[in-house]
C-alpha positions, 0 to 999 in steps of 0.5 A: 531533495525529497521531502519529507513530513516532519514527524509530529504532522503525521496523520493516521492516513501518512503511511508510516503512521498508519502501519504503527496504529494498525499494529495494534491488535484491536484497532486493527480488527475493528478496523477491518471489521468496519470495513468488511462488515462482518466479525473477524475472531482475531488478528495475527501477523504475518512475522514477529515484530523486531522494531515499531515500522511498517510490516514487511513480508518476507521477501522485502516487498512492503505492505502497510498492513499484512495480517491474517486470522483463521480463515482469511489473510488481509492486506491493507494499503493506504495510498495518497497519491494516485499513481495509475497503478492499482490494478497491476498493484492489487495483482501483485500484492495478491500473489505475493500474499499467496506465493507467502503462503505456499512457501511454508508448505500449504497445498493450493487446496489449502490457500486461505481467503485473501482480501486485499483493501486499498484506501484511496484518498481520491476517486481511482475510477472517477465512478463516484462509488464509495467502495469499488468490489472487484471479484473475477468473472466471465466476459461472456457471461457475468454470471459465472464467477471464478471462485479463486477466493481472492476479493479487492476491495478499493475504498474512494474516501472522497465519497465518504458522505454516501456511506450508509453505515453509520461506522464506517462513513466514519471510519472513511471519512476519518482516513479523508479528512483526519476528522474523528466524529467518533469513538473508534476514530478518536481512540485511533487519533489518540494513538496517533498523538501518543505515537508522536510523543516516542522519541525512538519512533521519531528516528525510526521514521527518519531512517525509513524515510530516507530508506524510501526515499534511496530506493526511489531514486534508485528506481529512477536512475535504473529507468533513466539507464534502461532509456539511456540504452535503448536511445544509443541503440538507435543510434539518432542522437548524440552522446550530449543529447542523451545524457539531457534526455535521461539526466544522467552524466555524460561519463554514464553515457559514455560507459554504456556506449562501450558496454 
């Protein structure tokens, strides 16, 4: 059975949780004005809010924060655990938000800067850097850069004590520890204990928990029969042998067999 964290021990770093607080406007662009370092003239979001719960883009791919302003749109993705993924994430992610934009009619010409931020609870690279910029350039020579207009931004909040700007270290740390040592991250842990006191938001978390938790059992049942075919194909092992090897029932194997 998944767990799932009892809702009055969010924290603003568990996903859901983050996803309401940065629906608010203002911390939401003081946030991103605390970690990108300059001055954002608002935020706005990709789509109307129906229900307080995490954004989602139009094409059912989840992001925790999706906002845009004038210039600029911005993807922010808190992660937890670390899953080896993040390159091929920040890839796909930044296609997503681009291939977003093209469908209501912009020109490539027309495609507005996109950042994508991720704030990691550990060291993704083990470099101890507290903030890993990752732009695209030349191999032979590093001094020519592709000018695609799209920037990752990979937060280690475990280095948060190697942050020189007073706000932000805050901010990192914050995201680390849950410990607010400051004005912004005590109004963000304020909200987080009013968000807690919504009867309405509790079940909503509970029905996008248990959605969450569906859609990865699902994954892994899809991988487990992808795996299934490929072991019947080559024909080694027996029926009861794969059905161990994948966990799945020996009537599932069997089925397959005759596909």
């Amino acid at each position: 059975m998944t767990y799932i964290k009892p809702f009055e021990e969010l924290c603003f770093y568990d996903d859901f949780m983050f996803g309401v607080v940065m629906q608010d406007k203002e911390i939401c662009c003081e946030a991103l004005e605390c970690m990108l370092g300059f001055k954002i003239d608002h935020v706005e979001y990709s789509e109307p809010q129906k229900t307080v719960a995490p954004l989602y883009t139009a094409h059912a791919i989840r992001l925790d924060v999706y906002v845009k302003d004038s210039n600029r749109i911005y993807d922010v993705e808190i992660q937890n655990k670390d899953e080896q993924n993040i390159g091929r994430r920040t890839r796909y992610y930044q296609g997503m938000m681009d291939v977003d934009s093209l469908l209501k009619g912009e020109d490539y010409s027309e495609l507005k800067e996109s950042i994508v931020i991720f704030l990691c609870r550990f060291d993704p690279f083990k470099k101890g850097i507290p903030c890993y910029t990752i732009k695209r350039s030349c191999i032979e020579d590093s001094s020519v850069f592709l000018d695609d207009a799209a920037t990752v931004q990979i937060f280690n909040c475990t280095a948060y004590d190697k942050i020189e700007n007073k706000n932000l270290k805050a901010f990192i740390k914050f995201v680390q520890t849950n410990t607010a040592e400051s004005d912004f991250t005590r109004r963000i842990d304020d909200m987080v204990e009013t968000q807690k006191q919504i009867e309405e938001l509790k079940k909503v978390y509970l029905s996008w928990s248990l959605h969450d938790s569906d859609m990865r059992r699902e994954g892994k049942k899809e991988q487990a029969v992808e795996s299934a075919k490929k072991l019947l194909a080559m024909n080694v092992l027996t029926r009861e042998q794969i059905a161990q090897a994948v966990e799945l029932p020996l009537e599932t194997i069997e089925e397959l067999a005759l596909q």
